[in-house]
C-alpha positions as CSV (number, residue, x, y, z in Angstrom):
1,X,-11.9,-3.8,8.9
2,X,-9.7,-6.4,10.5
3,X,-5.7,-6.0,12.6
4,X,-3.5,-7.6,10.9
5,X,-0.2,-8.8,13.1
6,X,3.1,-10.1,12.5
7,X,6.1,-10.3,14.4
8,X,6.9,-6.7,15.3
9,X,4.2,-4.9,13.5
10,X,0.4,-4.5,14.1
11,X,-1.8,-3.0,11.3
12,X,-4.9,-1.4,12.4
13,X,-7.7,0.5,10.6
14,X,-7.0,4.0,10.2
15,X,-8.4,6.7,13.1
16,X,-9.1,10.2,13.1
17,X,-6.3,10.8,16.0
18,X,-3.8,9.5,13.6
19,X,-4.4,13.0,11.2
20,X,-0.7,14.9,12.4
21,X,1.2,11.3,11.3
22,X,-0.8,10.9,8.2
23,X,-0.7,14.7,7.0
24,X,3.6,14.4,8.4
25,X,4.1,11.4,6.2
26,X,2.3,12.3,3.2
27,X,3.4,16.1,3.1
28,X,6.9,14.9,2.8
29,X,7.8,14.8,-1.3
30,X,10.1,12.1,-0.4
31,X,7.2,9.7,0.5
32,X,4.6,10.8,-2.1
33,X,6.9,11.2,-5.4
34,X,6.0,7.6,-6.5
35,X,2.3,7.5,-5.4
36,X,-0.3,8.0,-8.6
37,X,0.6,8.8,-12.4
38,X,0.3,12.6,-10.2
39,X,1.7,12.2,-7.1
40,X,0.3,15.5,-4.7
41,X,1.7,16.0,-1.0
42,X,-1.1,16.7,1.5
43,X,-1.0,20.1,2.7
44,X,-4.2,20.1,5.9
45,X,-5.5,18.5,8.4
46,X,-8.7,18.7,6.6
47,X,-7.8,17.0,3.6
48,X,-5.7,14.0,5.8
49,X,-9.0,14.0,7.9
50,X,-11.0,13.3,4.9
51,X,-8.6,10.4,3.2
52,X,-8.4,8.5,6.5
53,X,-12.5,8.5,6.5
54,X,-12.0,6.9,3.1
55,X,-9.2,4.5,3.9
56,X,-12.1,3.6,6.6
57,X,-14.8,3.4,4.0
58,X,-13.8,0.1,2.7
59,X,-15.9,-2.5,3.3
60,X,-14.2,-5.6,2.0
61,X,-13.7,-9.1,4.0
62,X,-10.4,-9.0,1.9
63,X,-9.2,-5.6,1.0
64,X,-7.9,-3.0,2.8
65,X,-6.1,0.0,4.1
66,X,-4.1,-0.1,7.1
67,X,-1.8,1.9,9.0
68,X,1.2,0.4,10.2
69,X,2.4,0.7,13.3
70,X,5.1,-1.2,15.5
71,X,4.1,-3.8,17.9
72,X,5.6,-2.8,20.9
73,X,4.7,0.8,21.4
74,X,2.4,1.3,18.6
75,X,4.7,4.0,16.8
76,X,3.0,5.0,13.4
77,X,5.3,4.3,10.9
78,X,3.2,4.1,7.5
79,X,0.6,2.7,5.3
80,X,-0.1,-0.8,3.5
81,X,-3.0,-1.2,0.7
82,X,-4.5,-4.3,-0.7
83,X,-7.2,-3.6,-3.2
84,X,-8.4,-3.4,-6.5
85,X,-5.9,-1.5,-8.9
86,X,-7.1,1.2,-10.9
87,X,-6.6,1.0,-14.5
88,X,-5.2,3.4,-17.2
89,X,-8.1,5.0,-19.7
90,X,-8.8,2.8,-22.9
91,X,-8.0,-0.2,-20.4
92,X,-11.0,-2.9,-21.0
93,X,-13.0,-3.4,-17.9
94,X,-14.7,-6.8,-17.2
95,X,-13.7,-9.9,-15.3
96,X,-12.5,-10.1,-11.8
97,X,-10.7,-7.2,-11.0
98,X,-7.1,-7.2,-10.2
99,X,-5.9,-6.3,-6.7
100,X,-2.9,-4.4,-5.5
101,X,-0.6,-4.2,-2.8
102,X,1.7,-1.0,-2.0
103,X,3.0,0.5,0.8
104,X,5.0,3.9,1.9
105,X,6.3,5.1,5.2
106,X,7.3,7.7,7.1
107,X,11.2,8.3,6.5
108,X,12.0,7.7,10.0
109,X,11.2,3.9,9.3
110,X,13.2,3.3,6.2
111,X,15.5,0.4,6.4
112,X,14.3,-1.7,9.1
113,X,12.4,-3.8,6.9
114,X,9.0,-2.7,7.8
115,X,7.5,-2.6,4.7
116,X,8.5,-6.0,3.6
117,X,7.1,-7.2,7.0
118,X,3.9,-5.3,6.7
119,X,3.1,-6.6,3.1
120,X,4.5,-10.2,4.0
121,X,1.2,-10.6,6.6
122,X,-1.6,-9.0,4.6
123,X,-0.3,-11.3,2.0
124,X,-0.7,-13.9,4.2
125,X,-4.2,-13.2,5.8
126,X,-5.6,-12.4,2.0
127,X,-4.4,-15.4,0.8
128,X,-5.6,-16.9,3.7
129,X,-9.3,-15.6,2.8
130,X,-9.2,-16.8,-0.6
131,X,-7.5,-14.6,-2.7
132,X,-5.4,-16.2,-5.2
133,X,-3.5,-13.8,-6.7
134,X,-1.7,-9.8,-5.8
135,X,0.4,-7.5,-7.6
136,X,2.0,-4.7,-7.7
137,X,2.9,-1.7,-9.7
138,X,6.2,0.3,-9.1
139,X,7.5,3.9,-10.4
140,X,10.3,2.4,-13.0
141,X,12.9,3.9,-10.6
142,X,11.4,3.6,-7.3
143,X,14.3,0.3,-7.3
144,X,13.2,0.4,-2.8
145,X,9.9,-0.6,-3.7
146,X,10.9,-3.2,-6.6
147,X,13.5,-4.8,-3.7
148,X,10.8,-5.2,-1.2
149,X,8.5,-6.8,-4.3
150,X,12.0,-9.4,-5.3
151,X,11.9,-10.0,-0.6
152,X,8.2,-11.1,-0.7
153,X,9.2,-13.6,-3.6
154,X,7.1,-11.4,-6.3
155,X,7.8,-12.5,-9.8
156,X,8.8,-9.2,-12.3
157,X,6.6,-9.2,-15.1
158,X,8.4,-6.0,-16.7
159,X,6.5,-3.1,-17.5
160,X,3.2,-2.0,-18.3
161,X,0.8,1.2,-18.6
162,X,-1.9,-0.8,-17.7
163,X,-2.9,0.9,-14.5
164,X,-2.6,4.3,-13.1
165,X,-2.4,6.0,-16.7
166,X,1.6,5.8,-16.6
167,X,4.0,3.2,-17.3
168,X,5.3,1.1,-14.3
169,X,7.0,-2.1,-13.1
170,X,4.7,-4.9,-12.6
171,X,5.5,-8.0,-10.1
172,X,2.9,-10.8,-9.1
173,X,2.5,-13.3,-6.4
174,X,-0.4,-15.8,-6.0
175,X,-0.7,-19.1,-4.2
């Protein structure tokens, strides 16, 4: 899986050593609340061990699962997605499936417009590569996310159970 850079951030591939920040930032209910229709924290090393092989696992010239870290010092400071979005039971499957983008970070990096950043460049670079079009699915009150979906110029769709087997707010962006 490819780096992906922007101004003050560098996304990397996942690695084991990063376990303690990845089992920190998702054992925090703060960070997790909004992930999935069932949103777990991580409790072990084993466990984080075991989600950053998988983060690894994809093998996609296009998707992805990064961790974000700054530029200058390569502080972790939280994770970026692009890939295809899961949909609710009863959903029809066939077609191109649609892909995702989503984000959380640790606490410590809220407000410095990280996330925004983060998404901005893999947005870029996958549009870049040929994909066309992204969304992304937001907790109905999880208004931080929905912000940094209106500062990456995502269109609201309104709201859907479509993926994840909940409802959620859906925003687009394509090329």
């Amino acid at each position: 899986m490819r780096t992906i850079v922007s101004d003050r951030l560098l996304l990397r591939p996942w690695r084991d050593e990063d376990v303690d920040f990845l089992l920190d930032l998702e054992s925090r209910w703060e960070v997790v609340r909004f992930l999935g229709a069932q949103p777990t924290i991580m409790n072990n090393r084993e466990t984080a061990l075991a989600s950053i092989a998988r983060r690894r696992a994809i093998g996609d010239p296009i998707h992805g699962i990064w961790v974000i870290t700054t530029a200058m010092g390569g502080r972790l400071v939280g994770n970026l997605l692009l890939k295809p979005v899961p949909l609710s039971a009863g959903e029809p499957i066939g077609g191109t499936p649609e892909v995702e983008i989503g984000w959380h970070l640790h606490p410590d990096a809220w407000g410095h417009g990280y996330a925004t950043e983060a998404a901005a460049a893999v947005l870029a670079d996958a549009f870049s590569r040929g994909l066309t079009r992204v969304i992304a699915v937001t907790d109905p009150v999880n208004y931080a996310s929905q912000a940094v979906c209106r500062r990456l110029g995502m269109t609201h769709l309104g709201q859907t159970t479509k993926y994840y087997d909940t409802s959620n707010e859906l925003f687009e962006i394509g090329t």
